[in-house]
N, C-alpha and C positions, 0 to 999 in steps of 0.2 A: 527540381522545379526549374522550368527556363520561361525567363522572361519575353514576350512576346513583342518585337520590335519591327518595324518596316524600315529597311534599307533600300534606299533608293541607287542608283549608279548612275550619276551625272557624270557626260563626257568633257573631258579636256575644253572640247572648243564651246561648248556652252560654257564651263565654267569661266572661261576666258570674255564669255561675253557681259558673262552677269557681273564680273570685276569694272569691266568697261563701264558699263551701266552705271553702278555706285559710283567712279568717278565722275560718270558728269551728273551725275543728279547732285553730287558735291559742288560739284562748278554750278548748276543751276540756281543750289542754294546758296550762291554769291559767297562761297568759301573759296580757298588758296586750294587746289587737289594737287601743288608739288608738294606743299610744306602738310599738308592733311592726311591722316591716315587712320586705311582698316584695318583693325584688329581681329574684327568678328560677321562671317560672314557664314549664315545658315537658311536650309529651307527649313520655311515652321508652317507652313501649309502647302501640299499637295493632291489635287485632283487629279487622275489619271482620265484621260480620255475616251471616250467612248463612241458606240456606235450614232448615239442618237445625240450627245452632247460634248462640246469641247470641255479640253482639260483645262486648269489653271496651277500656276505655281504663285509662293509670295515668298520672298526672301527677305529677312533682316539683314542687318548691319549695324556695329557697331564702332565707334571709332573717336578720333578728336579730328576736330577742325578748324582752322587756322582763318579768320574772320581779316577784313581790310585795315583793322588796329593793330593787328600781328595777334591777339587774344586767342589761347588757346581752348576751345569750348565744347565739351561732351558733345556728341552726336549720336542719334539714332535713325535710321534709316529704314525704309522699305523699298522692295521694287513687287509688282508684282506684272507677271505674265499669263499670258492666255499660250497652250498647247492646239494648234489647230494645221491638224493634219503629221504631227508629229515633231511639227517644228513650234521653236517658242518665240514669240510676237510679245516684244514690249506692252505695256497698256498703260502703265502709269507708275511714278515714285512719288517720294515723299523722304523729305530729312526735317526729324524735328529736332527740338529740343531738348524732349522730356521722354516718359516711358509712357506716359498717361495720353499724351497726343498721338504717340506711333501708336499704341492700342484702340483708340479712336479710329483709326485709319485700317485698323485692321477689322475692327466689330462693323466699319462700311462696306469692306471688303468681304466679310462674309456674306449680310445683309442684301448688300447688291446698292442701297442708295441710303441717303439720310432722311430721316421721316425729321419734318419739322415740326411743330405745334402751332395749332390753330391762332395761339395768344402770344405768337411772337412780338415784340413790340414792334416789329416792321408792318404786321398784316394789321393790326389794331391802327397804325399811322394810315395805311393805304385805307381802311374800312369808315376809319372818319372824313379825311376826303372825298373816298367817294360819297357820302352823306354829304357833305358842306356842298358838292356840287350837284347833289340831286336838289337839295335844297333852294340853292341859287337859279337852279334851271326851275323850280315850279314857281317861286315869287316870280322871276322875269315872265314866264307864260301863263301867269295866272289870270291876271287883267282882262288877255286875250280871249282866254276861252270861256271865260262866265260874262262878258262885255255886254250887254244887250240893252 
């Protein structure tokens, strides 16, 4: 019985770029990238490209990082890429914390965006305001228009 795996063959100078990458998304994340280091650097999702749709990649990272206090602090990292036309175009990173926020980052990343909830407490602040000022606007015009 043989285990059924995809190997992918990423070249030299890609892999060379996507190192490049995790260090500045380290320096982004206002971490030290002389004194900071990767340990663990893998693709965990690949799209291959196709006729009718680009591909995508999304690499992890794992690593420590070296904070403005000298504090040495677990990292986790993503970068993901778009394949378009064969070549690979940055798109966005992220260095978190925890395992729970890089997989946040990654369940957007399938998804395409973040659905938020109608009872956010931000849309509930905006949804009373605008009440307060539709209010404010019928007493101030109210006078006017029944006036006779």
């Amino acid at each position: 019985m043989s285990a059924e795996t995809q190997a992918i063959q990423i070249p030299e100078k890609i892999m060379r770029q996507i190192r490049t990458d995790s260090q500045n998304s380290i320096l982004r994340a206002r971490l030290c990238p002389s004194r900071s280091e990767i340990f663990q650097l893998r693709c965990v999702d690949f799209r291959r490209e196709s006729d009718t749709q680009f591909g995508g990649q999304l690499w992890y990272f794992e690593g420590f990082g070296v904070d403005e206090t000298s504090r040495r602090l677990p990292i986790f990292g993503a970068l993901e890429y778009s394949i378009q036309f064969g070549l690979h175009e940055f798109v966005d990173d992220g260095v978190f914390e925890s395992l729970a926020q890089r997989d946040r980052f990654h369940s957007v990343y399938r998804r395409g965006h973040v659905r938020t909830s109608m009872w956010h407490p931000a849309h509930r602040w905006l949804l009373v305001g605008m009440l307060l000022v539709a209010l404010a606007t019928a007493i101030k015009f109210y006078p006017i228009l029944f006036a006779e």
